[in-house]
N, C-alpha and C positions, 0 to 999 in steps of 0.2 A: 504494500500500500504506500502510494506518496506521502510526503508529512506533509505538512501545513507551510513547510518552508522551503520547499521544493523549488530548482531554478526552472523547470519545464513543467509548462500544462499539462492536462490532463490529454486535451485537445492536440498538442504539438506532438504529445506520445505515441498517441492512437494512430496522428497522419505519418508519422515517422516510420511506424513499424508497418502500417497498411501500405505503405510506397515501397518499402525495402520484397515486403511478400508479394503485393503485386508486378511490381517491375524484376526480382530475379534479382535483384542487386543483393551482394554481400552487405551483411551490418557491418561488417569492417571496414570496408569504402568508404560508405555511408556515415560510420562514425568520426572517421577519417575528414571526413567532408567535411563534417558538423563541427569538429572539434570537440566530440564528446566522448569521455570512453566508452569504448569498445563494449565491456560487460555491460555498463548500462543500459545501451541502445541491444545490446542481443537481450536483455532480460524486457524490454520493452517488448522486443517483438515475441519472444516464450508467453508474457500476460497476454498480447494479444491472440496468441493465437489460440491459448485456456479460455478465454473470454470468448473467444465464437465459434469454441466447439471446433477447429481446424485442427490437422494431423500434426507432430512436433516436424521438425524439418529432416530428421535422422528417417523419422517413420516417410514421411513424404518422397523422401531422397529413394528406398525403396523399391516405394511403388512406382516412379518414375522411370518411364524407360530409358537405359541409357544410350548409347550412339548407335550401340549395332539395335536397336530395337527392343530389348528384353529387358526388363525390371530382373532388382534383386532376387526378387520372391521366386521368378520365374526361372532365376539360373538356379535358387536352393533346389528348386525342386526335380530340376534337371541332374544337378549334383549328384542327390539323394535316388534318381532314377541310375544314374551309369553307377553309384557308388555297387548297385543292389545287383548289376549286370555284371560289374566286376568279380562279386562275391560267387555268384553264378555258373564262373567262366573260372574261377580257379579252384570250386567244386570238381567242375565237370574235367582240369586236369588233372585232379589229385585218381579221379575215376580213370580216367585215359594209362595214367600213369599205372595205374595196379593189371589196369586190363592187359597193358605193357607187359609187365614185369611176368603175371602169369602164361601168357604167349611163350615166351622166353623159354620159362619152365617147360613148357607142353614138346617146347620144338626139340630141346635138350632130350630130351624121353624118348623121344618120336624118333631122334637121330640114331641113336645107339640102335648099333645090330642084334638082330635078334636071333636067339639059337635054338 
């Protein structure tokens, strides 16, 4: 909460951090610009965005796709698919691997002459 002796409005706050989230701009530019610090002007804009019910920027950053097209969420859960294909595929060699090994055995047996 502001105190009563606050150097910025209430009003000056609100447009500060509603200009920083609508235009994309860093609060660190912005504070920059302003000549205000930096944690200030980012805790301005963290009130405002608890104030109208908006995503924090971390969660927002996320869900936003990034350049090739995909959101965060969207690579976890890609992750989490190849992690589960991986696990899969080194299954099916430990399998390969025995089916191997027993071949082996068969052919040794097979090869010896018999009397």
């Amino acid at each position: 909460m502001p105190s009563n002796r606050s150097k910025y409005s209430p009003e000056f706050r609100e447009q500060t951090a509603r200009h920083i989230i609508e235009s994309g701009k860093s609060a660190t530019s912005m504070a920059e610009e302003l000549n205000i610090d930096v944690n200030t002007v980012c805790r301005w804009v963290r009130d405002f965005r608890k104030k109208h019910d908006m995503p924090t920027w971390s969660e927002e950053q996320r869900r936003r796709p990034r350049q090739n097209g995909i959101s965060d969420v969207e690579l976890l859960e890609k992750n989490k698919e190849l992690e589960k294909l991986i696990k899969r595929q080194k299954k099916q060699i430990v399998e390969l691997e025995e089916e191997k090994s027993i071949l082996k055995k068969s052919l040794v047996i097979f090869a010896q002459p018999h009397a």
